[in-house]
VOBA-11694 format. One record per residue (C-alpha): x negated, y, z negated; residue number from 1. Coordinates in steps of 0.2 Angstrom, whole numbers, plus 2048, in hexadecimal, padded with zeros to 3 digits. Layout:
N
+-----+-----+-----+------+
:   x :   y :   z : resi :
+-----+-----+-----+------+
:   X :   Y :   Z :  NUM :
...
+-----+-----+-----+------+
END
This chain:
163
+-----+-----+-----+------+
:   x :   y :   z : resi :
+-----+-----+-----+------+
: A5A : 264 : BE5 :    1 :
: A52 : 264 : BF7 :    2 :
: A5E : 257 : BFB :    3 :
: A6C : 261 : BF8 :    4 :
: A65 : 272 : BFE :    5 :
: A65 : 268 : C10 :    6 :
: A76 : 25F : C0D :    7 :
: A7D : 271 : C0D :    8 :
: A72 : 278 : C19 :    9 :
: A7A : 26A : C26 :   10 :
: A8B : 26D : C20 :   11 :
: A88 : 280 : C21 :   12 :
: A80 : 27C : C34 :   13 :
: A8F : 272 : C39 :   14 :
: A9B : 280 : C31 :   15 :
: A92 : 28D : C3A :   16 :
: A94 : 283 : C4B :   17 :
: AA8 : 27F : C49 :   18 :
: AA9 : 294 : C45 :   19 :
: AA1 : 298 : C54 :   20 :
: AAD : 28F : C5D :   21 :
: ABC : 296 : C57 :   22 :
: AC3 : 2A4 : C5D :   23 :
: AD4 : 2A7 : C62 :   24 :
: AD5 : 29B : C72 :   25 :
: AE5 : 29B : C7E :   26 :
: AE8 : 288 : C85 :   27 :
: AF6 : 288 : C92 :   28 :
: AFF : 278 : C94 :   29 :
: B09 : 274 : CA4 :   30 :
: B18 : 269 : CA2 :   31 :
: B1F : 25D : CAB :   32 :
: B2F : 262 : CB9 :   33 :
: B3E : 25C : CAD :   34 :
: B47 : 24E : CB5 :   35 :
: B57 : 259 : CB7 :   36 :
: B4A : 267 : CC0 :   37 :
: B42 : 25C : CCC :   38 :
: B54 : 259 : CD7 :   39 :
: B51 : 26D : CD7 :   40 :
: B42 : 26C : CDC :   41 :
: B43 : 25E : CE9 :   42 :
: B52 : 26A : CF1 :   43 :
: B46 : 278 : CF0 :   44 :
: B37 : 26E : CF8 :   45 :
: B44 : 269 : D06 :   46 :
: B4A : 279 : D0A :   47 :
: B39 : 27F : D0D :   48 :
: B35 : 288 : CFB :   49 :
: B25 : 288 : CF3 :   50 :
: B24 : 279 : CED :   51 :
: B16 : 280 : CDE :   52 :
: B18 : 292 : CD6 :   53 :
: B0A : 28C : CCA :   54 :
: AFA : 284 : CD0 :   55 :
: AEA : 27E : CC5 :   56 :
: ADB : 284 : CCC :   57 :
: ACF : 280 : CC0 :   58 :
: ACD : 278 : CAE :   59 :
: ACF : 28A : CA8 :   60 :
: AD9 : 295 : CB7 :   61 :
: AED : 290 : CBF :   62 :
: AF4 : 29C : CCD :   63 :
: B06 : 2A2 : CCC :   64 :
: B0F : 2A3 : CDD :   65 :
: B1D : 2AE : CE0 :   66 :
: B25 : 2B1 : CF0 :   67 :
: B16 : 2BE : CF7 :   68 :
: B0B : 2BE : CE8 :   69 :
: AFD : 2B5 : CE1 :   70 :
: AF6 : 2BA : CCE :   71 :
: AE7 : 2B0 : CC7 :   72 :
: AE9 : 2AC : CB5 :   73 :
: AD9 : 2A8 : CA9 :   74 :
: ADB : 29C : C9A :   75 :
: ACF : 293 : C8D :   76 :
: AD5 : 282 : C96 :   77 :
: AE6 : 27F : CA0 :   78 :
: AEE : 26F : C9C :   79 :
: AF7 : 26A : CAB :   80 :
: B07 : 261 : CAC :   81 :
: AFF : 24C : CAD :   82 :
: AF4 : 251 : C9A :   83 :
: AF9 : 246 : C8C :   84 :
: AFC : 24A : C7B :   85 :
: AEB : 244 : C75 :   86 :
: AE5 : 24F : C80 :   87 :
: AEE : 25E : C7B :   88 :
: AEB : 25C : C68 :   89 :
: AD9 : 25A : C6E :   90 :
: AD6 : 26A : C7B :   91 :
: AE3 : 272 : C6D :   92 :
: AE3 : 26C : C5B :   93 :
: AD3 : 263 : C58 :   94 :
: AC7 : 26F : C55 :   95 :
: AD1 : 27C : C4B :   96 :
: AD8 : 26C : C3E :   97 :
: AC4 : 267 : C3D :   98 :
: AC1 : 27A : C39 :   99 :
: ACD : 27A : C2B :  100 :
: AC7 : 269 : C24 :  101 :
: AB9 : 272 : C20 :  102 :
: ABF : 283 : C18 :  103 :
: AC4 : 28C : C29 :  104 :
: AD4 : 297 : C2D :  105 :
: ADD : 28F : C3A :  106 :
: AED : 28D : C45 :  107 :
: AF7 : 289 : C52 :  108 :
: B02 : 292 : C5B :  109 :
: B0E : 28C : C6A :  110 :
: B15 : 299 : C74 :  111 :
: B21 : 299 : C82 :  112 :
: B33 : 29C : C89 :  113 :
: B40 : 290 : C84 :  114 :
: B3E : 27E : C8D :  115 :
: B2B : 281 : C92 :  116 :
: B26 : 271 : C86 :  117 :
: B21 : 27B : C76 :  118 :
: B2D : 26F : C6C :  119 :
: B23 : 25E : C75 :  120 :
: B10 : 266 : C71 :  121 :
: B13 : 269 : C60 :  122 :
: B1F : 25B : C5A :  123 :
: B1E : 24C : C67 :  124 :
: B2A : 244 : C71 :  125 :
: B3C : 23C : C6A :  126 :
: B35 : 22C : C6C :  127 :
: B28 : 230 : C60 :  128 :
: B33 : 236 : C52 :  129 :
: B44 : 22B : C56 :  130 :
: B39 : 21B : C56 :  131 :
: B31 : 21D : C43 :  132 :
: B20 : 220 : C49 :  133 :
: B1C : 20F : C49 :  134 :
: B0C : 203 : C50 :  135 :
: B11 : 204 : C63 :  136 :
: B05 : 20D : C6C :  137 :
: B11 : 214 : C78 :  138 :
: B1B : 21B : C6A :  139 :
: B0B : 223 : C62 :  140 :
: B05 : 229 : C73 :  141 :
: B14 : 236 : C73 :  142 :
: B10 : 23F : C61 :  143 :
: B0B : 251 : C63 :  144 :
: AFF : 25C : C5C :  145 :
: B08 : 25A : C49 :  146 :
: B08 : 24A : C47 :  147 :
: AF6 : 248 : C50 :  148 :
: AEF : 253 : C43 :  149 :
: AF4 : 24E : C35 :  150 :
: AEE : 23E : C3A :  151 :
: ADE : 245 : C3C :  152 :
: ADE : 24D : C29 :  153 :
: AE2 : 23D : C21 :  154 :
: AD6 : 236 : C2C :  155 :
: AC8 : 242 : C26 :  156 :
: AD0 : 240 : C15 :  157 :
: ACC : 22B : C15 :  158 :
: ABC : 22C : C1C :  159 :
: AB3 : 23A : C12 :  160 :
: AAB : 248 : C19 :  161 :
: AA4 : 23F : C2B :  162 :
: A96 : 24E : C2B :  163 :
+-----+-----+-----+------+
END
């Protein structure tokens, strides 16, 4: 009986650590200039324009630029615009599929205005899902936050509970 009275005492332990973590966080992921934005943006840079509105200044803080103004924004982690999508899932995803694995609440949310990269986070690249998903790791580099956790369920899933 004492054998499972600390069984569930380091369950309960490693429970309690993955609760106090979550909390509603707020990631910011920068993406990439589009291809058909960046002749914009070359033209811009040309003329004389800022060439950044949106700087990172920190793992956690980016400054918006615009024409006389400077604003500081605060955020759990900015993602900025060279993060992979391992990454993303990781700063994003991770924790929260790890909480629900073991009885938690969770989700994840993208929010943004049309073309911001919401679509890209979540899902993954056209590669990724025109190509069948297969063994090339260039193809599975370019699966989003969907596909990366449900790889990580079925993972937890074949190997027990790892705790």
């Amino acid at each position: 009986a004492s054998g499972l009275k600390s069984e569930y005492c380091a369950q309960k332990l490693h429970t309690d650590s993955i609760v106090s973590r979550q909390r509603v966080r707020v990631v910011l992921r920068i993406r990439p200039i589009a291809n058909d934005q960046f002749k914009l943006f070359q033209v811009r840079k040309s003329l004389g324009g800022e060439s950044k509105a949106l700087r990172v200044t920190g793992d956690d803080r980016v400054v918006l630029s615009l024409q006389d103004a400077c604003r500081e924004f605060v955020f759990d982690e900015v993602l900025d615009s060279h993060t992979t999508q391992a990454e993303a899932h990781e700063a994003a995803a991770a924790d929260v599929v790890e909480g629900v694995m073991r009885g938690l609440n969770g989700a994840v949310l993208a929010y943004g205005q049309t073309g911001a990269g919401k679509t890209h986070t979540i899902f993954g690249s056209p590669l990724f899902w025109s190509s069948g998903a297969g063994d090339c790791p260039e193809v599975q580099s370019e699966a989003g936050i969907i596909p990366r956790s449900l790889g990580q369920i079925f993972e937890w899933i074949r190997q027990g509970d790892p705790s």
